[in-house]
TIVOLO-454766 format. One record per residue (C-alpha): residue number from 1; residue in three letters; z negated, x negated, y. Coordinates in Angstrom, 1 decimal. Example, Ala and Ser with C-alpha at 12.3 -4.5 7.8 and 13.67 -1.06 7.14 Angstrom:
% TIVOLO-454766
R  seq  type       Z       X       Y
R    1   Ala    -7.8   -12.3    -4.5
R    2   Ser    -7.1   -13.7    -1.1
% end
This chain:
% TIVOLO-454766
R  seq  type       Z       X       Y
R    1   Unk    -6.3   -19.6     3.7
R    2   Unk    -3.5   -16.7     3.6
R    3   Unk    -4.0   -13.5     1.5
R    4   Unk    -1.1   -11.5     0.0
R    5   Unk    -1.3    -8.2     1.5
R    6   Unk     0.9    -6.8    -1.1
R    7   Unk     1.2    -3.0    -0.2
R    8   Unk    -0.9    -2.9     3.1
R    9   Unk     2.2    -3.5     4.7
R   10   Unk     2.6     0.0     4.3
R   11   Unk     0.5     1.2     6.4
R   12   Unk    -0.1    -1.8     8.8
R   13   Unk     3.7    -2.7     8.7
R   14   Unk     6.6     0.0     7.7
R   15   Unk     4.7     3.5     8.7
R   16   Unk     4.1     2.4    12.0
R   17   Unk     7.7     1.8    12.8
R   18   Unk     8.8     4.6    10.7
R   19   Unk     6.4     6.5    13.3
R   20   Unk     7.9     4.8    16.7
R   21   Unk    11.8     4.4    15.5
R   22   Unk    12.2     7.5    13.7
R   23   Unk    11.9    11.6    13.4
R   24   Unk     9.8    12.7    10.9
R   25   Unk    11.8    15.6    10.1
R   26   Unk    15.6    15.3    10.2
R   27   Unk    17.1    15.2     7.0
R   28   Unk    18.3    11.9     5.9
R   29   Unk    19.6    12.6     2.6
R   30   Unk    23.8    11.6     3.9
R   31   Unk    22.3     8.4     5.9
R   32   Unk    20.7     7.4     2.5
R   33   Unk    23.5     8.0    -0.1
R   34   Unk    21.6    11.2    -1.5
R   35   Unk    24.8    13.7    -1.8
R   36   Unk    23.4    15.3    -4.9
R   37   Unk    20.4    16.0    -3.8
R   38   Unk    19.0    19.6    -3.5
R   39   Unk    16.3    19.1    -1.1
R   40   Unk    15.9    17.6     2.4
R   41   Unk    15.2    14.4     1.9
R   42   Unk    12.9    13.5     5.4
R   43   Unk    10.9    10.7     6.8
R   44   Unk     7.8    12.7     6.5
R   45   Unk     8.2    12.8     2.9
R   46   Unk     8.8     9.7     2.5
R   47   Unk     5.5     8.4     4.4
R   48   Unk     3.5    11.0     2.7
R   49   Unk     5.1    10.0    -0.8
R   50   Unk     6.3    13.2    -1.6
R   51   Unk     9.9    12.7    -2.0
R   52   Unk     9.7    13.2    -5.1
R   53   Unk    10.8     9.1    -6.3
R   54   Unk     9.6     7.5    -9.5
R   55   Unk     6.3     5.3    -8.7
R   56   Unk     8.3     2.5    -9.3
R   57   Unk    12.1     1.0   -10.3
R   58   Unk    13.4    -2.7   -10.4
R   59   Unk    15.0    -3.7    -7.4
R   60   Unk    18.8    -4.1    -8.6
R   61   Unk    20.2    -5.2    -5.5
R   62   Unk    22.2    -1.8    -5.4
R   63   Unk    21.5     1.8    -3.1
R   64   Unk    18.7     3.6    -4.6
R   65   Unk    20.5     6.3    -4.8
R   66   Unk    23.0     4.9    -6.8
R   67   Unk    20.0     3.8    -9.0
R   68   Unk    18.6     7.1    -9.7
R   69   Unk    22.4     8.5    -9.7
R   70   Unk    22.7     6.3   -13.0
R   71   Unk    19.7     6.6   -14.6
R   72   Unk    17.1     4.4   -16.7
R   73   Unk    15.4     3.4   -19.5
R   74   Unk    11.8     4.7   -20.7
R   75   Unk    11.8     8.0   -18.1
R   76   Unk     9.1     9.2   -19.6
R   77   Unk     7.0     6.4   -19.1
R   78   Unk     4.4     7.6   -16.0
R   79   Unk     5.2     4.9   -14.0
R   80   Unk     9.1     5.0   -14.0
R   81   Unk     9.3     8.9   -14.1
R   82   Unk    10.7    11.0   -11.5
R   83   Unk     8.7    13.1    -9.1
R   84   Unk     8.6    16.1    -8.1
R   85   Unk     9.3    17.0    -4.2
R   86   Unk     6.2    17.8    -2.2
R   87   Unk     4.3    16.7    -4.8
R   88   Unk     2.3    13.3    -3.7
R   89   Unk     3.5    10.0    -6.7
R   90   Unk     2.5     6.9    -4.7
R   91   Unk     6.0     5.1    -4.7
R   92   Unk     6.9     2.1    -3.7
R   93   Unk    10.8     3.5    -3.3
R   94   Unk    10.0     5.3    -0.2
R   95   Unk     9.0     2.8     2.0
R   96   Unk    12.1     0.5     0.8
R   97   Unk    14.4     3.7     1.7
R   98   Unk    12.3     3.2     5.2
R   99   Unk    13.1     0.1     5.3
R  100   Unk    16.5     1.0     5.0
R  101   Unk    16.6     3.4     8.0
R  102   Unk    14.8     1.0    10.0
R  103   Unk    17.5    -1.4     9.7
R  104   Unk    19.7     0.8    10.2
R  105   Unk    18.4     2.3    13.7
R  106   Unk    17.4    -1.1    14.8
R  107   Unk    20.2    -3.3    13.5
R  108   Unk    17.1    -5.6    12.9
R  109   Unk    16.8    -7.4     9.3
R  110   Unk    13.4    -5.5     8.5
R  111   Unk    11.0    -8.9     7.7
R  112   Unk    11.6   -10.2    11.4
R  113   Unk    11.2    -6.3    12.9
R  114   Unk     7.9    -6.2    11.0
R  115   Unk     6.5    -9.5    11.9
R  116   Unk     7.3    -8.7    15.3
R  117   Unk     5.4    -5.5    15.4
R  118   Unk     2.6    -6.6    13.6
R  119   Unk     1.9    -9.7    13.9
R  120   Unk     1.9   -10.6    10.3
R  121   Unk     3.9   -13.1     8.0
R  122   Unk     6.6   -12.4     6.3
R  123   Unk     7.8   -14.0     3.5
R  124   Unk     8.6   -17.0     2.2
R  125   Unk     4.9   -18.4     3.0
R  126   Unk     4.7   -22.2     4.0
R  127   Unk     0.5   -22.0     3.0
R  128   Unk     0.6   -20.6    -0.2
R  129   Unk    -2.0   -17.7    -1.0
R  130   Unk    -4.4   -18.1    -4.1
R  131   Unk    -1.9   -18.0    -7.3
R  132   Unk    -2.6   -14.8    -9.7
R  133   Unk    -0.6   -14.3   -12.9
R  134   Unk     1.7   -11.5   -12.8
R  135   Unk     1.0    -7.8   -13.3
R  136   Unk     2.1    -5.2   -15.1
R  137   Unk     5.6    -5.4   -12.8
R  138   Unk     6.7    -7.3   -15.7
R  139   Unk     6.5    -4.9   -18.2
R  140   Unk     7.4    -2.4   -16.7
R  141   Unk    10.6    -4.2   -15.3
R  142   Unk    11.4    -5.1   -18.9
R  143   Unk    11.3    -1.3   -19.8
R  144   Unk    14.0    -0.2   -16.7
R  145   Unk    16.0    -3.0   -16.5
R  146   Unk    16.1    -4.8   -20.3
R  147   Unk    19.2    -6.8   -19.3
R  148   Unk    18.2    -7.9   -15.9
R  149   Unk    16.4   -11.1   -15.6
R  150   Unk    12.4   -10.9   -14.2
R  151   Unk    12.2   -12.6   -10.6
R  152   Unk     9.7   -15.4   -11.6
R  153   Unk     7.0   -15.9    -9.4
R  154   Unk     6.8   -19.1    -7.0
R  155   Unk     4.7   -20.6    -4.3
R  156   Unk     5.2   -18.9    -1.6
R  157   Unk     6.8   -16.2    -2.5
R  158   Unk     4.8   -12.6    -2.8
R  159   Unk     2.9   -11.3    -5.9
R  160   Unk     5.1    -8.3    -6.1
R  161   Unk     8.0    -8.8    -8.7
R  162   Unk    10.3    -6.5    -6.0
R  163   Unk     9.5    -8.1    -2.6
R  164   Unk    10.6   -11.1    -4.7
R  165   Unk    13.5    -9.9    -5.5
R  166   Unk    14.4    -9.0    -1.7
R  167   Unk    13.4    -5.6    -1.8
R  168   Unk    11.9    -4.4     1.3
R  169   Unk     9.0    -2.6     3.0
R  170   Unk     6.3    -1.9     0.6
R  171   Unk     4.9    -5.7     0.6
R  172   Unk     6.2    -9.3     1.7
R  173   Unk     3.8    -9.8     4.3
R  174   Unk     0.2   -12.0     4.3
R  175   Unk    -2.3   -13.0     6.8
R  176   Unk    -5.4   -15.5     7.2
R  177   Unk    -8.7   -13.7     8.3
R  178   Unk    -7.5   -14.3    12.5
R  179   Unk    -4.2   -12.9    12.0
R  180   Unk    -5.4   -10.1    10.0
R  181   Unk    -8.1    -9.0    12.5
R  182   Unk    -5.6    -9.7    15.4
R  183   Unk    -3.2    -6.9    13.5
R  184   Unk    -5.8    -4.4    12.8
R  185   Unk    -6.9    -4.3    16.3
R  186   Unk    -3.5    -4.2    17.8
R  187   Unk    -2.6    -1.5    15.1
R  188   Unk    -5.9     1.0    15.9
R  189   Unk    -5.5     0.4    20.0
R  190   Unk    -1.9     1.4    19.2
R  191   Unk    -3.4     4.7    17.9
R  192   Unk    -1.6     4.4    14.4
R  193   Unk    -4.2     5.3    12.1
R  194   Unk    -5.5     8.1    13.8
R  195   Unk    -1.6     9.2    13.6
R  196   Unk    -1.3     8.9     9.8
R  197   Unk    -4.6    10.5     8.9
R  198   Unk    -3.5    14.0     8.9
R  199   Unk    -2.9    15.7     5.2
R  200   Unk     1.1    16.1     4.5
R  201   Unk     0.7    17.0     0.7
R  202   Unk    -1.5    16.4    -2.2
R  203   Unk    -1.1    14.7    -6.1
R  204   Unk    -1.3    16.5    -9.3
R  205   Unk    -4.4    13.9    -9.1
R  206   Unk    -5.8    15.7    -6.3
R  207   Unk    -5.1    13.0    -3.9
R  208   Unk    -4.2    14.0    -0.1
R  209   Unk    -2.1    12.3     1.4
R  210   Unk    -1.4    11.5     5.3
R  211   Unk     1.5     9.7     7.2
R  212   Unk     0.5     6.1     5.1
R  213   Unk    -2.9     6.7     4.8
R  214   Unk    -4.6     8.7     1.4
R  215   Unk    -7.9    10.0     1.8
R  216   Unk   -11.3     8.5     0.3
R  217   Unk   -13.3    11.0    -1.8
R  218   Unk   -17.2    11.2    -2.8
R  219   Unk   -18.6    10.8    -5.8
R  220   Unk   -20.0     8.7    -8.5
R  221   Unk   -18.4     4.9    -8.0
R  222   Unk   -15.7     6.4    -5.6
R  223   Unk   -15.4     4.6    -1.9
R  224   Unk   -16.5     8.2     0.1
R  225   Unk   -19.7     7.9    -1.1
R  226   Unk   -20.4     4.4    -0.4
R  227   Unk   -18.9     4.8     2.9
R  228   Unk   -20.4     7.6     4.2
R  229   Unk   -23.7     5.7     4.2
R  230   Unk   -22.6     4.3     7.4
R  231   Unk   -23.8     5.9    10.3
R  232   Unk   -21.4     7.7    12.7
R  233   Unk   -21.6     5.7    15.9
R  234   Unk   -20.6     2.5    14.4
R  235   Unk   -16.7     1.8    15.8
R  236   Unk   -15.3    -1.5    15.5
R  237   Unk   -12.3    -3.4    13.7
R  238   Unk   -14.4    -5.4    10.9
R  239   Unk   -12.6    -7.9     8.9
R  240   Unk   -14.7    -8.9     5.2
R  241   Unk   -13.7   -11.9     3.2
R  242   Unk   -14.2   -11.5     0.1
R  243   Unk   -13.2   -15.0    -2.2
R  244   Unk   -13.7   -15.2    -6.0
R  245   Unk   -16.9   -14.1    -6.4
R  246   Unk   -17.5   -11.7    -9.5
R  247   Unk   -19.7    -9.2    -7.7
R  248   Unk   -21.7    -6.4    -9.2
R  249   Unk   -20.0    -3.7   -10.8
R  250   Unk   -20.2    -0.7    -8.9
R  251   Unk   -20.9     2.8   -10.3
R  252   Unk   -18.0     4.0   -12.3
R  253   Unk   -15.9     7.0   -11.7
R  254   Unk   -16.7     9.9   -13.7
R  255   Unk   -15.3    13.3   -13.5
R  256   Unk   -12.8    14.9   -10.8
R  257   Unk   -13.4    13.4    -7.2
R  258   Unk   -15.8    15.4    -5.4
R  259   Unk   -15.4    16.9    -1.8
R  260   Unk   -13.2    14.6     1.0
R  261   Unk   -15.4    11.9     2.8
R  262   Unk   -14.7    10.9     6.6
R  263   Unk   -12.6     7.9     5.7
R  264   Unk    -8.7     7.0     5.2
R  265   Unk    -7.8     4.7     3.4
R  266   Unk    -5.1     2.1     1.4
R  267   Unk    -5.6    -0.7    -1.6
R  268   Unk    -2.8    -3.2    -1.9
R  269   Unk    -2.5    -4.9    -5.6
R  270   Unk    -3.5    -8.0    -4.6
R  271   Unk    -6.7    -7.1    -3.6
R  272   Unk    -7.0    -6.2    -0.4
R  273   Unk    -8.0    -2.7     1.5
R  274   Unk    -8.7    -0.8     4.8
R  275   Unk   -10.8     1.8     5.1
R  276   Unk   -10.7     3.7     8.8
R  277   Unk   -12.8     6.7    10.0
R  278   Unk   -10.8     9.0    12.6
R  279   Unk   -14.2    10.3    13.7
R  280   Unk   -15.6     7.4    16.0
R  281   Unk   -12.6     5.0    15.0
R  282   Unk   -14.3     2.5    12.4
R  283   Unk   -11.9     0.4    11.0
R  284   Unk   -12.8    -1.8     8.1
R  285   Unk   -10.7    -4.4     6.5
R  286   Unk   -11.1    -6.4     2.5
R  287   Unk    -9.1    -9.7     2.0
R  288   Unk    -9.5   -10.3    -0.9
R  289   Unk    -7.5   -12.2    -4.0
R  290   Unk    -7.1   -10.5    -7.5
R  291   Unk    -7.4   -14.2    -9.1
R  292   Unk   -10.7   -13.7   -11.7
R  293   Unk   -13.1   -16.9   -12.2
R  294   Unk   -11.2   -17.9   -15.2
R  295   Unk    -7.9   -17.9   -13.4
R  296   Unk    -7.2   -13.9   -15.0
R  297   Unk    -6.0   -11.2   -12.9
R  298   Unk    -8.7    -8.9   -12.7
R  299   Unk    -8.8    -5.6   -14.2
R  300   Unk    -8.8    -2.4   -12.1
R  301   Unk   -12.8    -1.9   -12.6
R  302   Unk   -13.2    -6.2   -11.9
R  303   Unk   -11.5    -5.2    -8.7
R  304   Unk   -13.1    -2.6    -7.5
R  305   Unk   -16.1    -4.2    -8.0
R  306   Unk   -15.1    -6.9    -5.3
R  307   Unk   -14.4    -4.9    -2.8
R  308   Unk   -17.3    -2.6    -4.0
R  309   Unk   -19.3    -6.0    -3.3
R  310   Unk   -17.7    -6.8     0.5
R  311   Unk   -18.3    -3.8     1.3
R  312   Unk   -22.2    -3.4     0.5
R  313   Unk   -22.5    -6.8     1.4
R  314   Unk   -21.4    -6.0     5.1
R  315   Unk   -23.0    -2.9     5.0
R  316   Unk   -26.6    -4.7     4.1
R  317   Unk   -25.9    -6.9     7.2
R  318   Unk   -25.7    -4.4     9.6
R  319   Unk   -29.0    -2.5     8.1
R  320   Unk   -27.0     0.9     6.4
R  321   Unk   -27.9    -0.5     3.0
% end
């Protein structure tokens, strides 16, 4: 069984070759099409996602520059607003503008330089991974781009509406449990993680964000806490497989995050996760689906709630629960 990693290839897949291919700093705003830009535009910005890009656009086929250059529909919707530079919006844009470089500085098509590096799949998937209806991609797709048909989903093809229509970068990769535990030890003897867990800039959320990794806070419900309950020591790449149970639903949220726990960490939509501790290198990886027992996608709370549940569940089997 494969699992969509959706935006773990991030981390796992574009940051790390962002990291070996390219310099952080150098501005890339002519290489990219940004003439009218006012700011640097940099790599480090871009990992960090604080470029200042929308959260999100629908891949058009054109530069994203030229995108932005002509404007969209329903700007003042959160997820299709612009952002403000140095200012962390998670955005999907950035890594496809990595992407972009990457191609360019390898004259490698980007899915066969990622699968290379890390070991992943790429897609189109021969094994199909466990169906889930869309998400919100379509509405928000039929906000930015009315006239533009939606990119259907298909076997085979990833969850996200963008990697299915060929953008590239943030998703388009899956993995069975092997595969997946093969990458994540390749990718922490590498030393990546340790390289992207250092703050670069923070959200008007108060989220802090590394070089492709966020960090995981304490508090009521939040991962931090949960996390912290395992004793320092422990090491290891750990893979959990998580399938369609419902799980117990963890202790919600409540008030601003409390203080910065010991892990990293990065969700994809899909369901799956990693969580990694700098301090004695514990690594742990979720796959997990987002299909719900009645063949829903699960909501935000139903999903934390699985990974809340592979997570104690591994936790109680090594004796820190």
């Amino acid at each position: 069984m494969i699992f969509d990693l959706a935006s773990l290839a991030k981390p796992l897949v574009t940051a790390p070759l962002a990291l070996r291919h390219l310099d952080l700093d150098r501005d890339r705003r002519a290489a990219l099409g940004f003439a009218g830009r006012r700011e640097p535009l940099t790599v480090r910005q871009l990992l960090a996602h604080a470029a200042g890009l929308p959260a999100w656009l629908p891949f058009t086929g054109e530069p994203l520059a030229r995108q932005l250059e002509r404007g969209w529909p329903a700007q003042d919707h959160p997820k299709l607003a612009p952002g403000r530079v140095g200012v962390c919006t998670y955005s999907d844009l950035g890594y496809r503008l990595l992407a972009d470089l990457l191609e360019a500085e390898t004259g490698q098509a980007f899915p066969a330089l990622g699968a290379a590096a890390s070991g992943l799949l790429p897609a189109p998937w021969s094994e199909p991974p466990t169906p889930v209806p869309p998400g919100p991609d379509r509405d928000f797709w039929a906000l930015a781009a009315p006239g533009l048909p939606f990119p259907e989903p298909a076997p085979g093809l990833p969850h996200d509406a963008n990697a299915r229509a060929g953008m590239r970068g943030h998703a388009g990769f899956a993995a069975d449990p092997a595969r997946f535990q093969a990458c994540l030890e390749a990718w922490a003897e590498a030393g990546w993680p340790r390289r992207m867990a250092q703050d670069q800039a923070r959200g008007a959320d108060g989220s802090r964000w590394g070089l492709g990794l966020q960090r995981a806070f304490r508090g009521p419900g939040r991962f931090g806490t949960l996390l912290d309950g395992i004793p320092l020591g422990r090491g290891g790449v750990h893979v959990l497989v998580r399938g369609g149970e419902a799980g117990d639903p963890p202790p919600m949220a409540s008030g601003p995050a409390g203080e910065a726990s010991g892990f990293w960490y990065h969700l994809g939509f899909t369901g799956p996760a990693l969580f990694y501790r700098p301090e004695d290198g514990l690594l742990l990886g979720i796959l997990a689906h987002r299909r719900g027992p009645g063949g829903g996608i699960l909501d935000p709370d139903a999903l934390q709630a699985r990974r809340w549940a592979a997570l104690q569940g591994w936790m109680a089997d090594q004796g820190f629960a």
